[in-house]
N, C-alpha and C positions, 0 to 999 in steps of 0.2 A: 504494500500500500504506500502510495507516495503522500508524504505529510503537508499537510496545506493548514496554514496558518487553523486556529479550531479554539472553541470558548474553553473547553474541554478536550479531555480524553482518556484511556483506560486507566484506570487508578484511583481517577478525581471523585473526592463527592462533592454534589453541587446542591444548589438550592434553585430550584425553578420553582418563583413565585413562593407557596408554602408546601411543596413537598420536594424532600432531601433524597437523592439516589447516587447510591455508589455506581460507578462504570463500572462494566466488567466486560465488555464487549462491544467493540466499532464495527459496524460494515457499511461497506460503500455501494452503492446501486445508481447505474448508468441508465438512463434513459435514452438514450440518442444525442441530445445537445445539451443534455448534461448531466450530473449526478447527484442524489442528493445523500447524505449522511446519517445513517441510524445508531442510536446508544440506545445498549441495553444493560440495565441495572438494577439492584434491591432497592427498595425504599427502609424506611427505617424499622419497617414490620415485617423486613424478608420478604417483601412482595414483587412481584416481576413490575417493572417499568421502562418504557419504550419511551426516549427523546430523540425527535427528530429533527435532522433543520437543514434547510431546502430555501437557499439565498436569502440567507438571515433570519426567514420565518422558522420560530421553534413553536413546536407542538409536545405535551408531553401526553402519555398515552396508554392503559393500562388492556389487559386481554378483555375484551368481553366475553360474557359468559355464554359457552357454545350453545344452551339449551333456544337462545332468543336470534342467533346468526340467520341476517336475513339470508333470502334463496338468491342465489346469483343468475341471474340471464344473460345473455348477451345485451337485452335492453335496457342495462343498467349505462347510459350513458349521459354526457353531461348533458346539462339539463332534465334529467329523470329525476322525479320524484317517485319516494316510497317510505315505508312506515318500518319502524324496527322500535321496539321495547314501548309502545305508544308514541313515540313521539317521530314528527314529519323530519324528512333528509331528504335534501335537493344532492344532485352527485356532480359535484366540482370539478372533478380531475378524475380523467379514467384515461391507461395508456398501459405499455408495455417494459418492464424494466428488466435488467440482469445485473445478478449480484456479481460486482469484477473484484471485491477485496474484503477482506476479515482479519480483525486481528482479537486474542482477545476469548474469553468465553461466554456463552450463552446459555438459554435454557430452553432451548431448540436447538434442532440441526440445522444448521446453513451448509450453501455448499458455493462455490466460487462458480460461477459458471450455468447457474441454475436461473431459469427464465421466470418472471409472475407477469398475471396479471395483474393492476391493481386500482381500487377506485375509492378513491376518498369522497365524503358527503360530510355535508355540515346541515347543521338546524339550523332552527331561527333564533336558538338561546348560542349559538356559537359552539357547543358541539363539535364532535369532526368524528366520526364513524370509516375507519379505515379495515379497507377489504385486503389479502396479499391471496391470489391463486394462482397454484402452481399444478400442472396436474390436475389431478382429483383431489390434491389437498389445498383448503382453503384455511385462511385463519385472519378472526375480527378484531378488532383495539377501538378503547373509544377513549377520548380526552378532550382536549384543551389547548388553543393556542396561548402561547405564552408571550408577554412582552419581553424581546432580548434582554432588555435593562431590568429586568427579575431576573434573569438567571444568574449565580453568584458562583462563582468557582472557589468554594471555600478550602479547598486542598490550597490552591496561590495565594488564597486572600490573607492566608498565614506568611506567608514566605516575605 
């Protein structure tokens, strides 16, 4: 993985907004005209957490629960609305990615090389419902956009 300037990275705990996660794993995913950056880490109750940031926009983002994962169609495209857990999702961003880089551990399998499809939706409370399908496997996160200037990199902010 080639290093690019980053708010973070594997090691750091940070503070996005009010909730704190240790990094334990970067991966990088290529879109075509560019790529954006995924962290994955505990929070302070051992729980998985997904930061993501995609030219400067960070989202932080935790698994949704498979029993409510809405059904995937091809017509989930931008502009498509639909309904997950009661509440309404417009679908912002739907496109093709591959993962080019990993460093780091996870609590999944990633693979280098491995193609998704994927479609981010947001509500009308700001929401963001993110879809990643690969295959036959799919898998859902819901969270939160985050203002850059919340996120605190308290591993530096010691240094």
């Amino acid at each position: 993985m080639h290093d690019v300037p980053q708010l973070f990275d594997v090691g750091d705990t940070i503070m996005c907004d009010t909730t704190q996660v240790t990094i334990h794993g970067h991966a990088r995913f290529s879109y075509g005209r560019g790529f954006w950056e995924e962290f994955w880490g505990l929070d302070f109750h051992h729980q998985s957490v997904w930061v993501s940031v995609d030219e400067g926009d960070v989202i932080v983002q935790r698994p949704a629960p498979r029993r409510s994962w809405p059904t995937v169609t091809r017509a989930m495209t931008v502009g498509r609305d639909f309904s997950y857990d009661g509440t309404n999702y417009t679908v912002i961003e739907e496109d093709n990615a591959e993962c080019v880089a990993l460093r780091g551990s996870f609590d999944e399998v990633l693979q280098v090389g491995a193609r998704y499809r994927f479609i981010n939706a947001q509500s009308g409370a700001n929401d963001v419902l993110s879809g990643e399908i690969c295959n036959e496997d799919q898998r859902w996160f819901i969270g939160r956009w985050i203002d850059p200037f919340l996120v605190v990199n308290e591993t530096r902010r010691g240094s």
